[in-house]
C-alpha positions as CSV (number, residue, x, y, z in Angstrom):
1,X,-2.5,-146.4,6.6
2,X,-5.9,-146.9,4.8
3,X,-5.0,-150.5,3.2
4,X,-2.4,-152.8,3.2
5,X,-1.0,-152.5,-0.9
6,X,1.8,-154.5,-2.6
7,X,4.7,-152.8,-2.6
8,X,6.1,-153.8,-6.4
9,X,4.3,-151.2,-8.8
10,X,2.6,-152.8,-12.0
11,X,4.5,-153.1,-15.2
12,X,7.9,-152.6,-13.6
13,X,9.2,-149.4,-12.6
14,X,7.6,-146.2,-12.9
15,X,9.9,-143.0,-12.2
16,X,9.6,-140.6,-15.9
17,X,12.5,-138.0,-15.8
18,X,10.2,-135.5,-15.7
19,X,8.1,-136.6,-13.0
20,X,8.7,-135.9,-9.4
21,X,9.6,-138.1,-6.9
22,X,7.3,-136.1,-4.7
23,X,4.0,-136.7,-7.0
24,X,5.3,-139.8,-7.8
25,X,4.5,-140.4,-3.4
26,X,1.1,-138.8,-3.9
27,X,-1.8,-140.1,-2.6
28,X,-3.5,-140.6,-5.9
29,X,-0.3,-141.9,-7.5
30,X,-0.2,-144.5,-5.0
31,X,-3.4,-145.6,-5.0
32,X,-3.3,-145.9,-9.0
33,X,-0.3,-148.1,-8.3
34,X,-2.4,-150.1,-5.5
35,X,0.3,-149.0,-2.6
36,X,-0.9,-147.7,1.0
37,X,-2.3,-144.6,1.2
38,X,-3.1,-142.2,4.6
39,X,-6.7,-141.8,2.5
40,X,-8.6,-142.5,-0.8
41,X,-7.5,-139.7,-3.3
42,X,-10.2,-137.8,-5.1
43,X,-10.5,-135.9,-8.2
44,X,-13.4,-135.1,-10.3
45,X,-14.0,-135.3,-14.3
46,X,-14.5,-132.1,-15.8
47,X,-13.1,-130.2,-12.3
48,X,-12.0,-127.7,-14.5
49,X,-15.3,-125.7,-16.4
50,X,-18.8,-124.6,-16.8
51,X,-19.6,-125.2,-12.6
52,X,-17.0,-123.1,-11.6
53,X,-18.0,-118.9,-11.5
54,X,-14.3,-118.1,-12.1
55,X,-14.2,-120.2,-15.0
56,X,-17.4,-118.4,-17.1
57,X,-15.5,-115.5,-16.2
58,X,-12.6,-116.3,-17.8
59,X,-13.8,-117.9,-20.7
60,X,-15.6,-114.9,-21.6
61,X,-16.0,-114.5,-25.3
62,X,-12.8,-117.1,-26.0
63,X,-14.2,-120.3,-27.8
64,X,-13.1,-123.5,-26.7
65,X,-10.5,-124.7,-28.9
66,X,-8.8,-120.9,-28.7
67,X,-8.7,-121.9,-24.7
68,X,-7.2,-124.7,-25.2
69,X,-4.4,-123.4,-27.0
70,X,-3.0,-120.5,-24.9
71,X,-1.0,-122.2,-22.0
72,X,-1.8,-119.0,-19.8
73,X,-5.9,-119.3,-19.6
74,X,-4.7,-123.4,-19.8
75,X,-2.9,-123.1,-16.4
76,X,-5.4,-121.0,-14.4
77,X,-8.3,-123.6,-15.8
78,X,-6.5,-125.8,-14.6
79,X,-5.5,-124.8,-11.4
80,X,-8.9,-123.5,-10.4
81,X,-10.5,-126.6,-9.3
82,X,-7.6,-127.8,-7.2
83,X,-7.6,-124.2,-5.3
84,X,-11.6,-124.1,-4.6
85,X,-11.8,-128.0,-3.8
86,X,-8.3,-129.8,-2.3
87,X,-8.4,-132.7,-4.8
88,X,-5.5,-134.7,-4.6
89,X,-5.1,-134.5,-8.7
90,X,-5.1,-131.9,-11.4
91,X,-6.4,-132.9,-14.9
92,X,-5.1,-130.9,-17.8
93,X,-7.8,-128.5,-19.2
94,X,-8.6,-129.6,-23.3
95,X,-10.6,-131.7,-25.0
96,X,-10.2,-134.8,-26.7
97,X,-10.5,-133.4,-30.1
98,X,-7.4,-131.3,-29.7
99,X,-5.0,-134.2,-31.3
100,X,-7.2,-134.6,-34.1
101,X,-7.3,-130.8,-35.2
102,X,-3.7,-131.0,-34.8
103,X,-3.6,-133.5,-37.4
104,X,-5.4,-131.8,-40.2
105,X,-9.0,-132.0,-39.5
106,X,-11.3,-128.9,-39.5
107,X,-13.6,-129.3,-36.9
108,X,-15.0,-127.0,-34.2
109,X,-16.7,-127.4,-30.8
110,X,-19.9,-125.7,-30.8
111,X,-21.3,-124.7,-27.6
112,X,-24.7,-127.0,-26.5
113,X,-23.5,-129.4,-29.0
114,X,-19.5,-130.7,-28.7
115,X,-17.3,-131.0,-31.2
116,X,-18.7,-130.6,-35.3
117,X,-16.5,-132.2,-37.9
118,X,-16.6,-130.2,-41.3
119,X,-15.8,-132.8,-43.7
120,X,-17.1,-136.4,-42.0
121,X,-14.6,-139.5,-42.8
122,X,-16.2,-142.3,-44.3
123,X,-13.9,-143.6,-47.4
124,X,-10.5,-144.6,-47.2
125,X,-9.6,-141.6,-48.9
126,X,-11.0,-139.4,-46.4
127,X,-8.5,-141.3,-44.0
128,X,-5.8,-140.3,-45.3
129,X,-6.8,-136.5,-44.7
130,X,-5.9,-137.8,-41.2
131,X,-1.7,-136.8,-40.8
132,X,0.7,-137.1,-37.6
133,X,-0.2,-135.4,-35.0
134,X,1.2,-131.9,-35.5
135,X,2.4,-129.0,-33.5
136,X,0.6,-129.0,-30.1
137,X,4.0,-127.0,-28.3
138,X,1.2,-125.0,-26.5
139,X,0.2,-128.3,-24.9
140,X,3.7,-129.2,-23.7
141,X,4.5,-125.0,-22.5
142,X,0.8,-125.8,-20.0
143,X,2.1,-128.8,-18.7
144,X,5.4,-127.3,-18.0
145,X,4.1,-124.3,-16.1
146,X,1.2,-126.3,-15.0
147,X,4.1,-128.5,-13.3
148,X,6.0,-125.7,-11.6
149,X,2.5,-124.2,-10.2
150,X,1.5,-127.4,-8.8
151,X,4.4,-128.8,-6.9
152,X,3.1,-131.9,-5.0
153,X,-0.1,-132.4,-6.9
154,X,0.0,-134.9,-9.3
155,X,-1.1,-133.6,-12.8
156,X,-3.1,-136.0,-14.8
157,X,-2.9,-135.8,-18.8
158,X,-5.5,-137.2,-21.2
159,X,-6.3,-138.3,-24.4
160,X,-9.1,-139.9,-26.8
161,X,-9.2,-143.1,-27.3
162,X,-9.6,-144.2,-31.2
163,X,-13.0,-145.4,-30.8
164,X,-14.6,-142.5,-29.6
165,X,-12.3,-140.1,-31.4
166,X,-13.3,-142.5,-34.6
167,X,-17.2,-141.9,-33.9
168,X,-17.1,-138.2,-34.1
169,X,-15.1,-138.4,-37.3
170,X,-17.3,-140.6,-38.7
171,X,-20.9,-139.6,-37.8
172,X,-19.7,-136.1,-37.7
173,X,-20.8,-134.6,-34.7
174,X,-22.4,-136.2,-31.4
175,X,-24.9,-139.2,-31.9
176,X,-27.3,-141.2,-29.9
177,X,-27.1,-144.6,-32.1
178,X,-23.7,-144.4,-33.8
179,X,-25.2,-145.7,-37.0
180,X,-22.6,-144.7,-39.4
181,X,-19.8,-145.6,-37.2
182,X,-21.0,-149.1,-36.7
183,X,-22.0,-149.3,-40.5
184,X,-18.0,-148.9,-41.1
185,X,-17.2,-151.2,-38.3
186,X,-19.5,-153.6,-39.6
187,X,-19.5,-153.3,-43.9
188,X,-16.3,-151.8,-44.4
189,X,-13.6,-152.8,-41.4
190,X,-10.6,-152.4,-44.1
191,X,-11.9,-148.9,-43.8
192,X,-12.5,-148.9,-40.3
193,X,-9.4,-150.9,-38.6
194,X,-7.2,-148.4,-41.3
195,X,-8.8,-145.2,-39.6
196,X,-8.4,-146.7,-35.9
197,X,-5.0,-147.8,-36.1
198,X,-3.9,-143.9,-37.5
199,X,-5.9,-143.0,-34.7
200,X,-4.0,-144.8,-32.3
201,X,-1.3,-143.3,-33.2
202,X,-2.2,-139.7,-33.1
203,X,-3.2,-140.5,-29.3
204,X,-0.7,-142.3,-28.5
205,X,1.8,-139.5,-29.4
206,X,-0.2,-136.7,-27.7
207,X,0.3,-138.9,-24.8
208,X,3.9,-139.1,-24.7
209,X,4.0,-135.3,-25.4
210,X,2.3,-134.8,-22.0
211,X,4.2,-137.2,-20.6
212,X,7.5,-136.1,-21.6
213,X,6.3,-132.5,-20.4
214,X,5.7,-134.1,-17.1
215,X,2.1,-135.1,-16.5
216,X,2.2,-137.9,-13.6
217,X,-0.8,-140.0,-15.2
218,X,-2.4,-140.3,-18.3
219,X,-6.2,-140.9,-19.0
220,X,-7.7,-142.7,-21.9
221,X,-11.3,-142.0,-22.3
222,X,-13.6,-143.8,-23.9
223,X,-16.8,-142.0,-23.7
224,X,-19.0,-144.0,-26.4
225,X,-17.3,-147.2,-26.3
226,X,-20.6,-148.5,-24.4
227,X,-22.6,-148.6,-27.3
228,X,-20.5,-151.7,-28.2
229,X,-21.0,-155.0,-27.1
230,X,-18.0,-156.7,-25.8
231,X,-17.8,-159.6,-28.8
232,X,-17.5,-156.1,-31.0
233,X,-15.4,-154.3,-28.6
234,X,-13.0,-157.1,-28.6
235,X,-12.8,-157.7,-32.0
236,X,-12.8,-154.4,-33.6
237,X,-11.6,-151.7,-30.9
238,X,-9.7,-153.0,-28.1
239,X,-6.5,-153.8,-29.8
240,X,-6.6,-150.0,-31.6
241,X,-7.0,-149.0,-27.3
242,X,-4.7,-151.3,-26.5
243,X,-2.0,-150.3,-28.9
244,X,-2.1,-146.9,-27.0
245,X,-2.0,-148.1,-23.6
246,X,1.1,-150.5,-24.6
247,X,2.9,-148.1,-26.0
248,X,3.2,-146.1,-22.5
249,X,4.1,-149.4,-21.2
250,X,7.8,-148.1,-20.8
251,X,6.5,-144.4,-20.0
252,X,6.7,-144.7,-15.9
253,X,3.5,-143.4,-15.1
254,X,-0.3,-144.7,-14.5
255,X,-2.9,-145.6,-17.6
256,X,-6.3,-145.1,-16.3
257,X,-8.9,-146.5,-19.0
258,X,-12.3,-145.1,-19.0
259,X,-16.0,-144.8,-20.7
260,X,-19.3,-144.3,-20.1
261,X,-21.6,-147.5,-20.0
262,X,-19.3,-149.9,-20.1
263,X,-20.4,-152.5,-17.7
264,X,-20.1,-155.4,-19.9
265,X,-16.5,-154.1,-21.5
266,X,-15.0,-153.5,-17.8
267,X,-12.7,-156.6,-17.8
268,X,-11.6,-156.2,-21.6
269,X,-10.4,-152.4,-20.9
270,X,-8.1,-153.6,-18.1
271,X,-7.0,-156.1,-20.4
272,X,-6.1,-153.4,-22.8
273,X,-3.5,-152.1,-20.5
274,X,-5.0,-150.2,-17.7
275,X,-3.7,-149.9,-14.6
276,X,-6.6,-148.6,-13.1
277,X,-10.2,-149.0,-14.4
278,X,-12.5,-146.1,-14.4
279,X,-16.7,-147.4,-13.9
280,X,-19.2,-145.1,-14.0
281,X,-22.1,-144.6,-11.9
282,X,-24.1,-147.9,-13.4
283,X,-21.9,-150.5,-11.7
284,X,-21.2,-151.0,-7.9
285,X,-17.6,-150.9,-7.4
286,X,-17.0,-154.5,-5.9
287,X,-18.8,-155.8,-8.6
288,X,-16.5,-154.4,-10.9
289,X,-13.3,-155.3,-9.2
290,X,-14.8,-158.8,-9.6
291,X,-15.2,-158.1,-13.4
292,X,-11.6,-156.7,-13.5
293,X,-9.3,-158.7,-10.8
294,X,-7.6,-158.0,-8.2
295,X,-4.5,-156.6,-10.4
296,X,-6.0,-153.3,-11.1
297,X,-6.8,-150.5,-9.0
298,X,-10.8,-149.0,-9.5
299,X,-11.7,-145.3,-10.0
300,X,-15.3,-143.9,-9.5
301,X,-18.1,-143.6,-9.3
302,X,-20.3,-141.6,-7.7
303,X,-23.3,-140.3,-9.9
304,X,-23.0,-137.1,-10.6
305,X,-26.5,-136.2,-10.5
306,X,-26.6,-137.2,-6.6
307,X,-24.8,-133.8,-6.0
308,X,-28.4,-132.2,-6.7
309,X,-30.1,-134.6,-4.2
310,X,-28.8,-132.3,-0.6
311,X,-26.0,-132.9,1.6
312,X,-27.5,-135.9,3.1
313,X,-28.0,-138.0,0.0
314,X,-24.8,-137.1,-1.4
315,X,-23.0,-138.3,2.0
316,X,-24.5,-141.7,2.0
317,X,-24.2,-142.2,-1.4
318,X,-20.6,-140.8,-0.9
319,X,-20.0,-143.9,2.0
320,X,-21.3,-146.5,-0.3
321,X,-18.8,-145.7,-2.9
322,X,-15.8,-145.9,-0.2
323,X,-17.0,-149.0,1.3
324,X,-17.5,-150.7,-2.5
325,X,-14.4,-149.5,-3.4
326,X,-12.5,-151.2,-0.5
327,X,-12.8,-154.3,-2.8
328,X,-10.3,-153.3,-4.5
329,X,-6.1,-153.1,-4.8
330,X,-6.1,-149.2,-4.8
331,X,-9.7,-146.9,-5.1
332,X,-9.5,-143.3,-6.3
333,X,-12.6,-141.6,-5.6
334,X,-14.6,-139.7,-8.9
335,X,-18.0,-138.9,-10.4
336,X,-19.3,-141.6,-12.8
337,X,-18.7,-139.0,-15.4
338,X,-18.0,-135.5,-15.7
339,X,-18.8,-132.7,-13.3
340,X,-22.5,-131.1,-14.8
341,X,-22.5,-127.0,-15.6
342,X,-25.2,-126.5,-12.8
343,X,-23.5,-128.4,-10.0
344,X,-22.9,-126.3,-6.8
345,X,-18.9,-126.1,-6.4
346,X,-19.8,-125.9,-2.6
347,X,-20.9,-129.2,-2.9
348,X,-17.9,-130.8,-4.8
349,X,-15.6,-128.9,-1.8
350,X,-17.8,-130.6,1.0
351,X,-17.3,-134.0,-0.6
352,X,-13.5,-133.7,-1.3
353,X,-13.5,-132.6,2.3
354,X,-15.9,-136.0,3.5
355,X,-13.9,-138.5,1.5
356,X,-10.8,-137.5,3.0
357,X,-11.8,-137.4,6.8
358,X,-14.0,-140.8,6.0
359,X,-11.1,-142.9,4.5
360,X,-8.3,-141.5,6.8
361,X,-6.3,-143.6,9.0
């Protein structure tokens, strides 16, 4: 075996009725849990999209919140990336926007952009456009086939977590400086602590649909919660993320917490309630199991822009990143971030193949 784990999984036990016992004895399940594994797991961010050929071709002139919504194209998205590569995890095709249009806001996700809110929040008033989260069967029916298509592969579901999710709402669109999101945070945290909490609990239901559907993990990402410092971060965001990742407490499957940039937040969103820690590309991996303790397992963090530097590059920089990651309880091999449109998927397949053959034992 690769490394010798603990054999008591965090938080109690972790069988879901509709998980497997056979994913539940995956590699990558194991490893989030910190248990031995034959070799480090590997999945990427973004697998499923704009680098694979057979994934323009199917999303030919069908926007991105239509794709999401028909479990047929959701399944195949989905299942693409674990045909061409051999990861060790599917992750749901969607977006993290998908909750929040299911509870009442008009937005769309505009191609070269991201997601463009009609009618930005910034009152109290405007929170309460914000309702439950509402129908998303379609997301439940692609789990469930995605499920019976996958058989041993674990499938990883996903949400947003209120931060980020709060951010877009509030500046209406992408930003570089968050200004009006921090204004709120800052001048108006009735306002803002109000529009987090609901927040919460739109993701935190969209969670438990997946997982009731059968998803084997769940991620909560945080893509922008690295323009906070972590006095801010504390104070007014981690106990919104942390109300989501508690509530799956009793849910029997693994809580990966992630963002982009978030070197100085890394021990805070383990204390949230991750069991495993996603770092991106800026921090070595044993310095960030130092940051986060030996409780949690660690997943990254390979930059994605090293898969444009040749084979060579990218199988050093590959090593480093299993060697760093041998700091800690359980390591599941990723990108830093997301997958880029003009990465060669011959590439990602390579690496898959290295990582495995590197870490076996």
């Amino acid at each position: 075996m690769f490394r010798a784990r603990r054999e008591r999984p965090r938080g109690g036990a972790w069988h879901h009725g509709a998980v497997t016992s056979a994913t539940q004895e995956s590699v990558f399940v194991r490893a989030c849990r910190g248990l031995d594994v034959e070799h480090t797991p590997v999945w990427f961010m973004r697998q499923a999209g704009r680098a694979l050929p057979e994934y323009r071709k199917i999303r030919q002139g069908i926007g991105m919140l239509e794709s999401t919504r028909r479990p047929d194209l959701v399944t195949e998205i989905t299942l693409q990336p674990v045909r061409r590569y051999n990861v060790d995890a599917a992750v749901l095709y969607s977006d993290i926007v998908v909750p929040i249009a299911a509870a009442g806001i008009d937005l769309d996700i505009v191609p070269g952009t991201g997601p463009v809110i009609a009618e930005p929040i910034r009152t109290r008033t405007d929170v309460d456009r914000l309702t439950r989260l509402g129908d998303v069967g379609f997301v439940a029916e692609s789990v469930r086939l995605l499920t019976g298509e996958l058989g041993k592969t674990p499938l990883i579901g996903f949400a947003g977590a209120p931060f980020t999710l709060a951010s877009y709402l509030i500046e209406g669109g992408p930003s570089r400086t968050y200004r009006k999101t921090k204004a709120m945070m800052y001048g108006d945290p009735q306002t803002w602590h109000a529009l987090l909490d609901r927040l919460a609990d739109i993701a935190l239901a969209f969670l438990r649909v997946q997982i009731d559907a059968g998803v084997s993990a769940i991620q909560l990402f945080d893509s922008w919660a690295g323009a906070l410092s972590e006095a801010d971060y504390r104070a007014h965001v981690m106990p919104h993320s942390a109300k989501v990742l508690g509530g799956l407490a009793d849910a029997g499957v693994p809580r990966i917490h992630f963002g982009v940039g978030t070197s100085v937040l890394l021990g805070a969103m383990g204390e949230a309630g991750a069991d495993v820690v996603g770092v991106d590309w800026r921090t070595p991996l044993d310095r960030a199991v130092a940051q986060i303790g030996l409780g949690r397992s660690v997943q990254g963090n390979l930059d994605p822009a090293v898969l444009f530097a040749g084979w060579e590059v990218i199988e050093r920089e590959a090593r480093r990143v299993l060697d760093q990651g041998r700091a800690a309880p359980g390591h599941i091999f990723n990108l830093g971030h997301g997958v880029l449109p003009e990465t060669d998927p011959d590439m990602l397949t390579r690496l898959v193949a290295l990582v495995h053959e590197e870490s076996a034992h």
